[in-house]
C-alpha positions in Angstrom: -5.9 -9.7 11.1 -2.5 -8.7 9.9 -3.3 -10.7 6.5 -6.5 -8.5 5.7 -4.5 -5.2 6.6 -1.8 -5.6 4.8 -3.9 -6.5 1.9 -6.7 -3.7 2.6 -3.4 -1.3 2.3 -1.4 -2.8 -0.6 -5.0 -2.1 -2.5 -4.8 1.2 -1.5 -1.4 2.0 -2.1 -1.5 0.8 -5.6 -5.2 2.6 -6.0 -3.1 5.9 -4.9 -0.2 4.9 -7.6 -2.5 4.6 -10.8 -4.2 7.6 -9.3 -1.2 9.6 -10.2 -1.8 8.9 -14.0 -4.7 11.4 -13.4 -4.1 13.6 -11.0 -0.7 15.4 -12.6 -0.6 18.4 -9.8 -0.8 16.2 -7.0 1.3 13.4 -8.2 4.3 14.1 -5.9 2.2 13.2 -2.8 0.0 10.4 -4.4 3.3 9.0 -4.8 4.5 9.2 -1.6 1.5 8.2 0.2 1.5 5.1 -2.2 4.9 4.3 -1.1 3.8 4.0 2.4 1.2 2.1 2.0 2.8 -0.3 0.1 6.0 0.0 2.0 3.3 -0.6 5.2 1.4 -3.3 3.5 4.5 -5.4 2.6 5.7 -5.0 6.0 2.6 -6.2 7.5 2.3 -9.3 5.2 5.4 -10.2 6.5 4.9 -10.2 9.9 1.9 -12.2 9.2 3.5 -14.7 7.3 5.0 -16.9 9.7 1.6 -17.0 11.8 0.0 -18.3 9.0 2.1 -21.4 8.3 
């Protein structure tokens, strides 16, 4: 369960960084949601890491 989260919110994390290419007023909090996610995402894979061994 952790696995699939923590993948379902990497992809959205770096979804939300490459959306900042395009989005040029709203960059500043594209990137910090991105950050989040990815900061989340990481965290969760971790946890999940030693179950899965």
């Amino acid at each position: 369960m952790f696995g699939a989260l923590s993948i379902v919110t990497i992809g959205v994390g770096s979804a939300l960084a490459y959306a900042t290419r395009s989005y040029r007023l709203r960059a500043d909090l594209f990137e910090a949601c991105a950050g989040i996610f990815l900061i989340a995402g990481l965290g969760l894979l971790g946890a999940s890491l030693p179950h899965l061994a």
